[in-house]
N, CA, C and O atoms as a GROMACS GRO file, in nm:
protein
  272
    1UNK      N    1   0.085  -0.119   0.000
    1UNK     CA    2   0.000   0.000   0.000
    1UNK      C    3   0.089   0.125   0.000
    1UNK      O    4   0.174   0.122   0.090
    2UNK      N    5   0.092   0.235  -0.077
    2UNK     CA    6   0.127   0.334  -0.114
    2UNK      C    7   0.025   0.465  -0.012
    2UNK      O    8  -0.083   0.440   0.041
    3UNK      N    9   0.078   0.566  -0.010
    3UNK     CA   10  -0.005   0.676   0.115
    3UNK      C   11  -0.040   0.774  -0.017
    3UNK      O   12   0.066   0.792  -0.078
    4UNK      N   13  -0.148   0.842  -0.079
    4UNK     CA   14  -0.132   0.933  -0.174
    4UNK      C   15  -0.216   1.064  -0.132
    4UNK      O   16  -0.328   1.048  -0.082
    5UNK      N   17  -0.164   1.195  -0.151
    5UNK     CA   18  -0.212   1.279  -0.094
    5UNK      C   19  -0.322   1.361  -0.220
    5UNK      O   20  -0.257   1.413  -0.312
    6UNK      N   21  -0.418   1.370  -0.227
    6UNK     CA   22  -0.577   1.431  -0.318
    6UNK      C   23  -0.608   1.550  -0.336
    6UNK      O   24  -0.715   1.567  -0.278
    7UNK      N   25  -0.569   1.661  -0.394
    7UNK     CA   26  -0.613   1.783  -0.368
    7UNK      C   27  -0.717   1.855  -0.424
    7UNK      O   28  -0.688   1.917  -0.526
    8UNK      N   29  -0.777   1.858  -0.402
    8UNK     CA   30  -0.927   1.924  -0.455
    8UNK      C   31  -0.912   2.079  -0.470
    8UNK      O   32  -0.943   2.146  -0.371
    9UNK      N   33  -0.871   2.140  -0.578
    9UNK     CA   34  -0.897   2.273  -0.619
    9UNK      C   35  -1.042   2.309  -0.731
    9UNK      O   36  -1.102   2.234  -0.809
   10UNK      N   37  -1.062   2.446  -0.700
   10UNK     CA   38  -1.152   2.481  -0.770
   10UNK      C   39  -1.149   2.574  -0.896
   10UNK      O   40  -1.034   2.619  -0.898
   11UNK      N   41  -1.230   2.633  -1.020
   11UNK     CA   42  -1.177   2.676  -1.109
   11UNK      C   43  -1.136   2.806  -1.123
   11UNK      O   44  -1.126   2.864  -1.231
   12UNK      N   45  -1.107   2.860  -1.001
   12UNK     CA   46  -1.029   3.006  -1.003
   12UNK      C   47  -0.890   2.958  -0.872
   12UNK      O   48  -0.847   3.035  -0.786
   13UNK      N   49  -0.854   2.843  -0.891
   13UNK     CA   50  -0.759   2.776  -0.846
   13UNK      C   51  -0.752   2.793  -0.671
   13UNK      O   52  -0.639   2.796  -0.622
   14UNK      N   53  -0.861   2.802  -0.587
   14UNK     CA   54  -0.861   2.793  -0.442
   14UNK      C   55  -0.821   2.635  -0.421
   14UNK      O   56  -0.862   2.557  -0.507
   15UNK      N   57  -0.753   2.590  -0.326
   15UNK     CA   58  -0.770   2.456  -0.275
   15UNK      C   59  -0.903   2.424  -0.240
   15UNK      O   60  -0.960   2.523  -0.193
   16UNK      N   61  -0.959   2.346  -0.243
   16UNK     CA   62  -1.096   2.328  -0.139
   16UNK      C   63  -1.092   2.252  -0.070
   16UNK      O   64  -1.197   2.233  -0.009
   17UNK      N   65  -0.974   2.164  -0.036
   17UNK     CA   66  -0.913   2.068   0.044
   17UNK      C   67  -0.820   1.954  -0.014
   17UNK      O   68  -0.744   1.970  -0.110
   18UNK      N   69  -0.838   1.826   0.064
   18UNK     CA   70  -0.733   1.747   0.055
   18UNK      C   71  -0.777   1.596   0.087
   18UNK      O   72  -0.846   1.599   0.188
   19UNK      N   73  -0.764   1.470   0.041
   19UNK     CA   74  -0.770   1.375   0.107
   19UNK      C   75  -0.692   1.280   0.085
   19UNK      O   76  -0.686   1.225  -0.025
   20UNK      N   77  -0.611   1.243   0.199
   20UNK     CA   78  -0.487   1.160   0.221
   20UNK      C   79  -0.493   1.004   0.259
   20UNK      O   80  -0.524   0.980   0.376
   21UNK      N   81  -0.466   0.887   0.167
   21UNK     CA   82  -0.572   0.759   0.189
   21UNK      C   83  -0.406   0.697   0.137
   21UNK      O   84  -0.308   0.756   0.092
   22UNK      N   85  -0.429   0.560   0.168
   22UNK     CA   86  -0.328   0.468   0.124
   22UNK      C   87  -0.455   0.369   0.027
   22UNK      O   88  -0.569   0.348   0.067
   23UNK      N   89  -0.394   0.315  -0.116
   23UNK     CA   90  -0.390   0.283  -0.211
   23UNK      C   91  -0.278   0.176  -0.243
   23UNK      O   92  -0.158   0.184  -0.215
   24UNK      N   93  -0.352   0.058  -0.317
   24UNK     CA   94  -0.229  -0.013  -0.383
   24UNK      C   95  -0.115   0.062  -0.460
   24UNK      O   96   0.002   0.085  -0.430
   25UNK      N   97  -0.198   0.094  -0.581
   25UNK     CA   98  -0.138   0.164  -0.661
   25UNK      C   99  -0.163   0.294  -0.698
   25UNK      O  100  -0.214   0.375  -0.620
   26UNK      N  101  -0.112   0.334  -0.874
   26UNK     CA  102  -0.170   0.436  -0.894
   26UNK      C  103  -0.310   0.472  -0.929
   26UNK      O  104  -0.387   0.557  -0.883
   27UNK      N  105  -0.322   0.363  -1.046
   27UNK     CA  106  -0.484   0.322  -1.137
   27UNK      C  107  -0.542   0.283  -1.006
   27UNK      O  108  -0.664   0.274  -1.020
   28UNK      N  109  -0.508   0.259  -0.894
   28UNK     CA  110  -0.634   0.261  -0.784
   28UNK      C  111  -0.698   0.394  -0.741
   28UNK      O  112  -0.805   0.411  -0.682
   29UNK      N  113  -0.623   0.470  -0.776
   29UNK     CA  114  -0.634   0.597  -0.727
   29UNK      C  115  -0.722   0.693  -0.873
   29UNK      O  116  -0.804   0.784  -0.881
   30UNK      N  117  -0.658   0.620  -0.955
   30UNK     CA  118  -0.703   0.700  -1.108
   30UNK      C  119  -0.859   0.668  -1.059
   30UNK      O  120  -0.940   0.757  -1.033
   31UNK      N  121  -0.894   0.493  -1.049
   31UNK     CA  122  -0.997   0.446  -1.018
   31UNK      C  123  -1.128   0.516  -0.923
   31UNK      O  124  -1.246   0.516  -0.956
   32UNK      N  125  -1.082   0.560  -0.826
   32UNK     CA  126  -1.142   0.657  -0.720
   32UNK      C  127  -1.173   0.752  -0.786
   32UNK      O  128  -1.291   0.730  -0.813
   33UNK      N  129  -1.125   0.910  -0.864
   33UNK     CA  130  -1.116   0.979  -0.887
   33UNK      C  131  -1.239   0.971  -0.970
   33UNK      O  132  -1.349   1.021  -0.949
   34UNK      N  133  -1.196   0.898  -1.073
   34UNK     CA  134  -1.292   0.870  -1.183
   34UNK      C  135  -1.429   0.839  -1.104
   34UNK      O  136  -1.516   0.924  -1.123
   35UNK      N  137  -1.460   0.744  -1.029
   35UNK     CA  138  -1.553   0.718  -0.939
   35UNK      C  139  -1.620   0.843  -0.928
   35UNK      O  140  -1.709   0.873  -1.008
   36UNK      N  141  -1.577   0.935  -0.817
   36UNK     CA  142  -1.597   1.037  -0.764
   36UNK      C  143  -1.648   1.112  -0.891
   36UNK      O  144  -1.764   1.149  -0.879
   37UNK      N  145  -1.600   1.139  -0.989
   37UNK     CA  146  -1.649   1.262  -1.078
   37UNK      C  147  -1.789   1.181  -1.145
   37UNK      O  148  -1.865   1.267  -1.191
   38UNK      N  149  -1.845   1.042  -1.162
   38UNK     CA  150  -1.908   1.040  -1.203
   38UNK      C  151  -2.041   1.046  -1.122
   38UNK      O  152  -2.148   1.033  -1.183
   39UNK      N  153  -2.039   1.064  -1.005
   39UNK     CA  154  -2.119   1.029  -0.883
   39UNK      C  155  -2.224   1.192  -0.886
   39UNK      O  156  -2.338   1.223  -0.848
   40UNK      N  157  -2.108   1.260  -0.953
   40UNK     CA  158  -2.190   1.420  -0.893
   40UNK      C  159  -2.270   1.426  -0.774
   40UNK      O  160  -2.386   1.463  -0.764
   41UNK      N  161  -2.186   1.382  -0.680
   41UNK     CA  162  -2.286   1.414  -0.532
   41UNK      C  163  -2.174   1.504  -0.487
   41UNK      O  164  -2.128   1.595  -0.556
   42UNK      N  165  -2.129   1.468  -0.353
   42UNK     CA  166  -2.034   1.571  -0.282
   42UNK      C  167  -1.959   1.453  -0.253
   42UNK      O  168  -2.007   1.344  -0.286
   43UNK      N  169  -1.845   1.461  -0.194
   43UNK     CA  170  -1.723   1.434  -0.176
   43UNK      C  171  -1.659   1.495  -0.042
   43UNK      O  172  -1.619   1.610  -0.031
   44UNK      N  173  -1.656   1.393   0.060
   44UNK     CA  174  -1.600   1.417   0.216
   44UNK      C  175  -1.456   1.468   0.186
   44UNK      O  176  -1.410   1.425   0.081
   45UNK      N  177  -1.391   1.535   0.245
   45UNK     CA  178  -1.223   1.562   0.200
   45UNK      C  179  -1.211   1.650   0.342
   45UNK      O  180  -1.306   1.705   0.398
   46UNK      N  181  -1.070   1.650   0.390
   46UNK     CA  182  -1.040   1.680   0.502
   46UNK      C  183  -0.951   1.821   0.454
   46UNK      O  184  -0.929   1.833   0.334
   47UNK      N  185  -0.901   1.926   0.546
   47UNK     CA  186  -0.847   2.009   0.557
   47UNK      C  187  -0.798   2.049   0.667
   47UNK      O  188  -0.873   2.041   0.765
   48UNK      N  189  -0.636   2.113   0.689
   48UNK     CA  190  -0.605   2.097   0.808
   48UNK      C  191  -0.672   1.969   0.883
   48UNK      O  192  -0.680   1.855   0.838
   49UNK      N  193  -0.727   2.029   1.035
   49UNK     CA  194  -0.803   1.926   1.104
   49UNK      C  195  -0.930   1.917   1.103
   49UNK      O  196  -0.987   1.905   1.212
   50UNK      N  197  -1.002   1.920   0.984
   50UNK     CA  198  -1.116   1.930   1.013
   50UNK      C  199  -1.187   1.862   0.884
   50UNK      O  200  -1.108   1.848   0.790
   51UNK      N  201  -1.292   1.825   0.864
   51UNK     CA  202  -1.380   1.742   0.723
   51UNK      C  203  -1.513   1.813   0.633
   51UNK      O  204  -1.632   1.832   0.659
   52UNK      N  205  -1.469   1.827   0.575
   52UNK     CA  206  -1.570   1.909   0.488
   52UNK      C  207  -1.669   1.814   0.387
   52UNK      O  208  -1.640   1.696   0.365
   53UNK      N  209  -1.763   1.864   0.343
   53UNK     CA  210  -1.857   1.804   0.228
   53UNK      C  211  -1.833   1.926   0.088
   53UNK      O  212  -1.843   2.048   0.094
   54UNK      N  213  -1.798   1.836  -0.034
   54UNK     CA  214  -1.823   1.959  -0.112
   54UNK      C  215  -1.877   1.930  -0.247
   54UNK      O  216  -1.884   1.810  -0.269
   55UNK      N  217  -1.921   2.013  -0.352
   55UNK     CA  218  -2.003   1.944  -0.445
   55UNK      C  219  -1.915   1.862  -0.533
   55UNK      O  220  -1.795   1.886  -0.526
   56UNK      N  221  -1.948   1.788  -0.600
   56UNK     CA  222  -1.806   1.721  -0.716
   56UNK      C  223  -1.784   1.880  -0.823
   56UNK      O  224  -1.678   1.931  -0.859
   57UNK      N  225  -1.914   1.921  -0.849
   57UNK     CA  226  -1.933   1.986  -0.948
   57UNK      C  227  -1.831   2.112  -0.914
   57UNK      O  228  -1.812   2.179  -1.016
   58UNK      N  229  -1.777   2.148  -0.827
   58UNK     CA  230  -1.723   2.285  -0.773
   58UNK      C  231  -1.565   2.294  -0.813
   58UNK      O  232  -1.495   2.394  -0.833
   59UNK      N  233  -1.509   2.054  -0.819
   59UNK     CA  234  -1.422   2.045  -0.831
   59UNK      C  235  -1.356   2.058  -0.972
   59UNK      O  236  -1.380   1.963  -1.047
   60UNK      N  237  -1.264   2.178  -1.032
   60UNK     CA  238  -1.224   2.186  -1.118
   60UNK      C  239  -1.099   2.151  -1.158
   60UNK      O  240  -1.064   2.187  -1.271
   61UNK      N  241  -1.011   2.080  -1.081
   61UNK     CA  242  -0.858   2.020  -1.042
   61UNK      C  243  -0.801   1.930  -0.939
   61UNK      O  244  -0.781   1.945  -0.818
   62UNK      N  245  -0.777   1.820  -1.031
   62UNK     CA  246  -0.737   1.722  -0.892
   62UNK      C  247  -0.576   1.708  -0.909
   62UNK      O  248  -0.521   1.662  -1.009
   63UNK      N  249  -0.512   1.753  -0.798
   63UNK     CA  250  -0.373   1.696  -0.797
   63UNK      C  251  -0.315   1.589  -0.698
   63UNK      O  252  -0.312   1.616  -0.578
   64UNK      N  253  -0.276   1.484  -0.737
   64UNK     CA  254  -0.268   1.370  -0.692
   64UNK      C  255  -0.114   1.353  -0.628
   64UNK      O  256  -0.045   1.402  -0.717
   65UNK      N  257  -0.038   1.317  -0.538
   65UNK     CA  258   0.106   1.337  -0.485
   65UNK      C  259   0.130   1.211  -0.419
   65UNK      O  260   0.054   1.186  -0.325
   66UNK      N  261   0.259   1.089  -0.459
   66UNK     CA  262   0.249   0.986  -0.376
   66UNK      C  263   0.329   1.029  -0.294
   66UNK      O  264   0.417   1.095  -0.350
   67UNK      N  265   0.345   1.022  -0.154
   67UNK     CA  266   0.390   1.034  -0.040
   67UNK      C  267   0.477   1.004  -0.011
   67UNK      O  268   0.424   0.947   0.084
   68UNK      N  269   0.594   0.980   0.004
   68UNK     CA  270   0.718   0.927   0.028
   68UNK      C  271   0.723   0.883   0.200
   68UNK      O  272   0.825   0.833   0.247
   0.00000   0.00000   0.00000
């Protein structure tokens, strides 16, 4: 299992958070993502210490980072 860090930005480039999960791989992660955008509901994602709900639709950028 690999640790990969999720970043959820929006389309005037704010972060809107983050979610940090361990994954086999990468395409597990591609896998999720893809998931998530087709769902158009909201999407739990953490920030600092705290958990947010946000729309998929708001999300305009995902940057993905494996963790070392």
């Amino acid at each position: 299992m690999k640790k990969y860090i999720i970043e959820f930005y929006s389309n005037n480039g704010y972060k809107l958070g983050e979610s940090i999960n361990e994954y086999k791989d990468f395409s597990e992660v591609e896998d999720y993502i893809g998931k998530l955008m087709k769902e158009g509901s909201s999407v739990k994602i953490t920030f600092e210490n705290s958990a947010e709900f946000i729309r998929v639709t708001e999300i305009a950028k995902v940057v993905i980072t494996e963790q070392k």
